[in-house]
C-alpha positions in Angstrom: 18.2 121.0 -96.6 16.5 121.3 -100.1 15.2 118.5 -102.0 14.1 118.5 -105.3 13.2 115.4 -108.1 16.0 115.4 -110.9 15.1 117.4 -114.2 17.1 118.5 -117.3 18.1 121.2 -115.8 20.3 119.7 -113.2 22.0 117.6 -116.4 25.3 119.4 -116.2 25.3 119.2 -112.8 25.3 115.4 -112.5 27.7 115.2 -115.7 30.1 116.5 -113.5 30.8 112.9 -111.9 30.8 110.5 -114.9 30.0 107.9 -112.9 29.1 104.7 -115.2 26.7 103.6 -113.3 24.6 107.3 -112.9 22.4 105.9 -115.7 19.6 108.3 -116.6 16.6 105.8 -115.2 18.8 105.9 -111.9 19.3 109.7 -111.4 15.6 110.3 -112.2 14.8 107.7 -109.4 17.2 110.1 -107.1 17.3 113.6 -106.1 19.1 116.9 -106.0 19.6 117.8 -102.3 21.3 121.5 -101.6 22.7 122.3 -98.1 24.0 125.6 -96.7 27.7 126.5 -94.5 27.7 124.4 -91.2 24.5 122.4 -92.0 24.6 118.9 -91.5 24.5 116.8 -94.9 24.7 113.6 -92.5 23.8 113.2 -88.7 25.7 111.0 -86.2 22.7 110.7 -84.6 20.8 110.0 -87.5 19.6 107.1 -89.7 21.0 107.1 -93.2 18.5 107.2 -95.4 20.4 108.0 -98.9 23.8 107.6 -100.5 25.4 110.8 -101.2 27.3 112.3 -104.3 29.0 115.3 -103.8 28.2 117.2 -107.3 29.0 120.9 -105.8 31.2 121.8 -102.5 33.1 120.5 -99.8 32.3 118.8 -96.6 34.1 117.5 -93.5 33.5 114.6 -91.6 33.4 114.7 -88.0 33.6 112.0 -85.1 31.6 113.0 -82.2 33.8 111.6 -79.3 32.0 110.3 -76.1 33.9 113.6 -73.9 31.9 115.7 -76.2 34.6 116.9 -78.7 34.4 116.5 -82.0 37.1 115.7 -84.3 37.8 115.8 -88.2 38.5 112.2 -90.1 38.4 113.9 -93.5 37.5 116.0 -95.9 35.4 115.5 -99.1 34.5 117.0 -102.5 33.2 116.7 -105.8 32.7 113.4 -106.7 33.2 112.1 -103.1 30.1 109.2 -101.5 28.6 110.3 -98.4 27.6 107.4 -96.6 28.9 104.2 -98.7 31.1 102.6 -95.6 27.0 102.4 -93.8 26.0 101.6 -96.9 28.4 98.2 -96.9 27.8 97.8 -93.1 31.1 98.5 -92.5 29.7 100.9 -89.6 26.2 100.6 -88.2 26.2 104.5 -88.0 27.3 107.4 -90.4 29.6 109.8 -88.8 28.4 113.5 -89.0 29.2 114.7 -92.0 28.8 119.0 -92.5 28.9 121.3 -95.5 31.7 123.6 -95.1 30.4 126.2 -97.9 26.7 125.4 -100.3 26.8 121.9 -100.9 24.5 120.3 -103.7 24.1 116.0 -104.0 22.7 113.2 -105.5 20.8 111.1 -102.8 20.1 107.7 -104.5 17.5 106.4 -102.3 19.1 102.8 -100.3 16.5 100.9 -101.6 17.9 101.7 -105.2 21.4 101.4 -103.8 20.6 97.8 -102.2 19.7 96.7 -106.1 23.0 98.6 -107.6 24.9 95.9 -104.7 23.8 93.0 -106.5 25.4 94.0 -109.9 29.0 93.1 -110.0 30.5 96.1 -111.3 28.9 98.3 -109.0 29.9 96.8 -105.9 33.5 96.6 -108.0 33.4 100.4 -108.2 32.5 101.4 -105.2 35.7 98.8 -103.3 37.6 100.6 -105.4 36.6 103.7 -104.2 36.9 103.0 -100.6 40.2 101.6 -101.2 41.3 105.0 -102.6 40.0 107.0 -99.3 41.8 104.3 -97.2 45.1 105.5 -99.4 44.6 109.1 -98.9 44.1 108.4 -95.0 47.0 106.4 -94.9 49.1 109.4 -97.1 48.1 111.7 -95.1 49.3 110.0 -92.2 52.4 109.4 -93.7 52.7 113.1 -94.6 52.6 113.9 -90.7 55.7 112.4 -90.7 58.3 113.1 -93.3 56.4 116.9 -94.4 57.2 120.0 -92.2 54.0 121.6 -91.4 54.2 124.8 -93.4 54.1 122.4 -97.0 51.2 120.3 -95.0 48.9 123.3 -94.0 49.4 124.7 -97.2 47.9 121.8 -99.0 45.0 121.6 -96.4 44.6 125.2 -97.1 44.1 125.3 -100.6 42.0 121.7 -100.1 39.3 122.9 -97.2 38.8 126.8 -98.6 35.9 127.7 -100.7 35.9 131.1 -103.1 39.7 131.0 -101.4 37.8 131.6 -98.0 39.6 129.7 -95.4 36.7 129.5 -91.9 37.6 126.2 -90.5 38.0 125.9 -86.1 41.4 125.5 -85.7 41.3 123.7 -82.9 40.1 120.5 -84.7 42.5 121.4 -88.0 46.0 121.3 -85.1 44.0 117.7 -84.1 43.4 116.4 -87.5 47.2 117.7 -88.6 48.4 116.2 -85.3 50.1 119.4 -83.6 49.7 121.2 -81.2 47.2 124.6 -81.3 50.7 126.5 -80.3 52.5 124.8 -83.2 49.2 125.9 -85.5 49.6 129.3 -84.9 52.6 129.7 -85.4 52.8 128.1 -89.1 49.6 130.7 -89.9 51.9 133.3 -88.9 54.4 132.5 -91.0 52.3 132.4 -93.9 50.4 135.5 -93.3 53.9 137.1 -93.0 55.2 135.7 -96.5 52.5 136.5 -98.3 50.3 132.9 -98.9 47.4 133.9 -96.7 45.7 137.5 -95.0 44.0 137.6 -92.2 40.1 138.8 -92.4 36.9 138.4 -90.2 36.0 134.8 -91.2 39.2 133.4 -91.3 42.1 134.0 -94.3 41.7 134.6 -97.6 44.3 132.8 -99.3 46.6 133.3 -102.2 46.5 130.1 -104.2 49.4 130.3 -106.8 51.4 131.3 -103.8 50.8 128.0 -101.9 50.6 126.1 -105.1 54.5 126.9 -105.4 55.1 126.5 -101.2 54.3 123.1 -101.7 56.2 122.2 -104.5 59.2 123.1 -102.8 58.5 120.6 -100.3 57.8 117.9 -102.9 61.5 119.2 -104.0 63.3 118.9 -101.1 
């Protein structure tokens, strides 16, 4: 991880996430924090020490399980907290949380966050916000059931790539999608075949319109 005090040159960064409470006073009390692929933005294991804003990248949250494997809850991006359901104490520990390309956030220190609770349309936002993720979770969820994998993985697809690079283990993916690896493979192979993804050395490379218009046939059908 980098870290580095807020200056004018990070200004269009942070305008990126119009946040009405990113007052300037507030993101010159914070810092710009820049991870690489596969480094950890958060740590399980950890003590949260910041609350996150995603202002560049993607990142995946993972649950270290007790067996040692390690499943996804979610994904995040621009925009997304990292760390806010700690930050409410509505878990004691923050889940692992990993870059899955160059990541750059805000980290507002706790003790600023701790003042932000007290003011009532802060704490307003940021229910509202958590609400929302609990929405997508339960969407997603509800996905699994009613839309054949093929429209599913194409939306995770085009979600989770970065630079239309797709490197995620797909062994957790068939988890978090609820299938089968067997199941997994073959959808991937159906898609290479038609034309959405090809095949590389990290992973696929994706074809974006192409999925774009897979998944609208399955909002269609």
């Amino acid at each position: 991880m980098d870290k580095e005090n807020y200056n004018k040159t990070h200004e269009s960064l942070v305008k990126q996430v119009p946040y009405p409470f990113l007052t300037e006073q507030l993101i010159r009390q914070s810092f710009l924090t820049t991870y690489s692929r596969n480094e950890k933005i958060v740590s399980q294991a950890g003590q949260l020490t910041y609350l996150f804003i995603i202002l560049e990248g993607k990142a995946r949250i993972i649950q270290q399980e007790p067996n040692g494997k390690s499943l996804i809850l979610q994904f995040l991006e621009v925009g997304d907290f990292i760390g806010e359901l700690t930050v409410v104490h509505a878990e004691n520990t923050p889940k692992d949380v990993i870059a899955i390309g160059p990541v750059r956030c805000l980290a507002i220190p706790l003790s600023i966050v701790e003042n932000l609770l007290q003011d009532a349309d802060f704490s307003l936002f940021l229910a509202q916000y958590i609400g929302k993720k609990l929405l997508m979770r339960m969407e997603h969820f509800s996905h699994a059931q009613t839309f054949e994998l093929k429209y599913r993985l194409a939306a995770l697809l085009l979600e989770v790539s970065v630079n239309d690079q797709y490197t995620e283990n797909n062994t957790q993916i068939a988890d978090y999608l609820g299938i089968s690896y067997r199941h997994l493979t073959y959808t991937f192979k159906y898609l290479r075949e038609n034309g959405y993804i090809k095949k590389n050395h990290a992973g696929y490379l994706i074809n974006p319109p192409k999925l774009r218009q897979l998944i609208q046939q399955g909002y269609q059908l």
